[in-house]
C-alpha positions in Angstrom: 0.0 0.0 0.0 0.8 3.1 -1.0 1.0 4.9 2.6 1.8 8.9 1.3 -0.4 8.5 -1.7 -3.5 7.3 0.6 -2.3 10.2 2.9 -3.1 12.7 0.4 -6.5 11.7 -0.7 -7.4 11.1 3.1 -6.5 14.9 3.5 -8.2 15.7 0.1 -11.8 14.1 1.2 -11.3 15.8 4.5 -10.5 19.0 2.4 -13.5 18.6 0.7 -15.8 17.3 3.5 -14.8 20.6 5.5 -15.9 22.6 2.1 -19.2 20.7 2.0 -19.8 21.7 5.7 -18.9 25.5 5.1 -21.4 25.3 2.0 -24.0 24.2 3.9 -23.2 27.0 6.3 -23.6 29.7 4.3 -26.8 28.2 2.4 -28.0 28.1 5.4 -27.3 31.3 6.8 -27.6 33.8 3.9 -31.3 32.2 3.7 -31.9 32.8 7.2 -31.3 36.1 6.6 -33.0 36.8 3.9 -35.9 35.7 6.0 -36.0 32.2 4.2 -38.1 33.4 1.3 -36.2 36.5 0.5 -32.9 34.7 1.1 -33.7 31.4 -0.9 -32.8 32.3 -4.3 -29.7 34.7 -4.1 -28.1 31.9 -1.5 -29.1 29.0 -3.7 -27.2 30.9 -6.8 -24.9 31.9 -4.6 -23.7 28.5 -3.5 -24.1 26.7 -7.2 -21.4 30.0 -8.1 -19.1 28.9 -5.2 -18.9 25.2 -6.0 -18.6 25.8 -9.9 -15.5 27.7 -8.7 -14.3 24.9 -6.3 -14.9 22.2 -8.8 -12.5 24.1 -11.3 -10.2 25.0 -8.4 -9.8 28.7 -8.0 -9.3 30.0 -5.0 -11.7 32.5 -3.0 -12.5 33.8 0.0 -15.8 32.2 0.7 -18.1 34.2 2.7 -16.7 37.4 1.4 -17.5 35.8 -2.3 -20.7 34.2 -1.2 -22.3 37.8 0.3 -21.0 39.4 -3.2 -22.9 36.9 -5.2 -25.9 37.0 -3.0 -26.0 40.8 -3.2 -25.2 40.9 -7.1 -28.1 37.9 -8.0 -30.5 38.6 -5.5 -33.6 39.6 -7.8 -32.7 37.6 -10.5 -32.1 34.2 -8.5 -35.4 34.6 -6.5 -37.4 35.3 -10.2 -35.6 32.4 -11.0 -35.7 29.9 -8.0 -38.8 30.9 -6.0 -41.4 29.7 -8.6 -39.3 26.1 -8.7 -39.4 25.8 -5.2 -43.0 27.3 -5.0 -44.2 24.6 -7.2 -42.5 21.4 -5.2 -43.9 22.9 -2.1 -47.5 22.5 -3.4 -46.8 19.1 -5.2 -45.0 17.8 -2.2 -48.1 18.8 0.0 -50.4 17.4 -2.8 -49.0 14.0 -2.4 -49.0 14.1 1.3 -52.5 15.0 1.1 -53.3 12.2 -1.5 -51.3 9.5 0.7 -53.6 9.8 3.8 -56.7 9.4 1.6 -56.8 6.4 1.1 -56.9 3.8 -2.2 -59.5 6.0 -3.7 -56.6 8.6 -4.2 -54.1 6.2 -5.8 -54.1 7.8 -9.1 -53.9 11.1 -8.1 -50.8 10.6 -5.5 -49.1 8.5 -8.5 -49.5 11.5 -11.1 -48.6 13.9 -7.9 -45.4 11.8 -7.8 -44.8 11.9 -11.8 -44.8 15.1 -11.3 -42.3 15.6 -8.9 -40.0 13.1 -10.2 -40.4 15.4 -13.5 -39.2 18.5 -11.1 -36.7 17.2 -9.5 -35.2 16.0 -12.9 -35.1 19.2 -14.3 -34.3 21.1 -10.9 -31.3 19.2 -10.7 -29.3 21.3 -14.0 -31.1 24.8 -13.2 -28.3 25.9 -10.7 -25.4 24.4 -12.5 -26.9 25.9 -15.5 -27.4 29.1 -14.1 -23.9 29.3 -12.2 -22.2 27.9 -15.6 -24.1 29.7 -18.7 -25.1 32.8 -19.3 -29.0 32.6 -20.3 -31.9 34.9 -20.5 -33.2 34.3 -17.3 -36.6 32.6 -19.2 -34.3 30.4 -21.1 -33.1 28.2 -18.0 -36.1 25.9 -17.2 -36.4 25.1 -21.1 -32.9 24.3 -21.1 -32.6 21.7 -18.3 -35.5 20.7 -19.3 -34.1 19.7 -22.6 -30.8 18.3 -20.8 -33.1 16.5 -18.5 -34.7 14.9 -21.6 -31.9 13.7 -23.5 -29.5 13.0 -21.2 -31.3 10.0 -19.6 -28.4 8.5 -18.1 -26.8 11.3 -16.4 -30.2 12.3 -15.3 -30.6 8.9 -13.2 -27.4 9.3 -11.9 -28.8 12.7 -10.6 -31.9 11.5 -9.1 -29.9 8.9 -7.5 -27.6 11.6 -5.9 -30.2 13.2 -5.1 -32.2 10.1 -3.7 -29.1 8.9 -1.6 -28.8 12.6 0.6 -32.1 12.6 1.3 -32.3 9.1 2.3 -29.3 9.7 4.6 -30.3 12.7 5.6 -33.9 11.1 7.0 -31.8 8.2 8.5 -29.7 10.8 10.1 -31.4 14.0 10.6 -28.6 15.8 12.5 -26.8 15.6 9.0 -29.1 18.2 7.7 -28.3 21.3 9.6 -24.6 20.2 8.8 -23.8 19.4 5.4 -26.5 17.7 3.4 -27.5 21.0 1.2 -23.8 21.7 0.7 -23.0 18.4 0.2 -26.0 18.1 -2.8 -25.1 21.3 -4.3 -21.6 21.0 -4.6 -21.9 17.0 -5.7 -24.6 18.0 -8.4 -22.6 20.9 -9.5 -19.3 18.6 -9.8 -21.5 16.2 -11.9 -22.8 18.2 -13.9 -19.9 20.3 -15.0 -19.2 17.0 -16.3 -22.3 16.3 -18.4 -21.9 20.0 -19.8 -18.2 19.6 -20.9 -19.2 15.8 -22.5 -22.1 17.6 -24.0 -20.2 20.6 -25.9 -17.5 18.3 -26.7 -20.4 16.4 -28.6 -21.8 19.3 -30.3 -18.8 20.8 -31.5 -17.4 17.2 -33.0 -20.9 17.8 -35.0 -20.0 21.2 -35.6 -22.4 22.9 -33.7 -21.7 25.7 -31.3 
């Protein structure tokens, strides 16, 4: 065994454990002080700007750089992210509603769930998109809608992401407060920095810009 090359990715998942946590941290404050609604959106963006940065390795100061993002984007990320987290809030409570109904409510609370599955599929590119492209602000949900549509197999692998902090988060529910937000944003950013990068690199072998 390799002792000082397993050294170095021991302190490099530590590295980015700590990271995770401070991510989580600031999510969680900067919405806090937005009052949760008002502070939603900008430290959402905020975050997805961060852990873009992270995942290509440039160096920042992070809470200095988080305020400044969450100043700069803080009209345009709540247009943006409010009306995506408005509509899983009623969806979520619509299948909540339909589970303690009963088997007469068994259609209903399956298309509820199709329709959150849909969400969440496209949710999981509109912050990478939005922290990695530079969009018409209308133009976000169509696009990660689009990604979400043909890129099948990087969309499971979302979901799954997705699926596996929340499980562990509801196994563990002292993990929320600590590093499960931070954790999904900066994992789903990381992945999908990938997918974008495979994407172009398909595009422009086809010529296409």
């Amino acid at each position: 065994m390799n002792h000082p090359a397993m050294s170095i990715r021991l302190q490099a998942a530590c590295s980015e454990l700590i990271w995770a946590v401070q991510l989580n941290l600031m999510w969680i404050v900067f919405t806090l002080a937005g009052g949760v609604i008002g502070g939603l959106g900008p430290a959402t963006v905020a975050a997805y700007t961060l852990a873009r940065r992270r995942a290509r390795n440039e160096s920042f100061h992070g809470w200095a750089e988080f305020w400044t993002v969450y100043r700069r984007e803080f009209v345009r990320a709540s247009l943006l992210v409010l009306p995506v987290a408005a509509l899983a809030t009623v969806l979520v409570g619509n299948y909540l509603y339909f589970a303690v109904q009963g088997p007469g409510s068994g259609a209903l609370r399956i298309v509820t769930f199709a329709a959150l599955l849909v969400l969440a599929a496209v949710g999981t590119y509109i912050g990478p998109l939005y922290a990695h492209y530079e969009l018409p602000l209308w133009g976000y949900i169509p696009k990660a809608s689009l990604l979400a549509l043909t890129r099948p197999a990087s969309t499971v692998l979302l979901l799954f992401a997705l699926w596996a902090i929340a499980y562990v988060t509801a196994t563990v529910p002292v993990l929320a407060p600590l590093i499960s937000v931070g954790a999904w944003i900066y994992l789903n950013t990381w992945l999908c920095l990938r997918f974008f990068q495979e994407n172009e690199a398909r595009l422009h072998s086809k010529g296409n810009s």
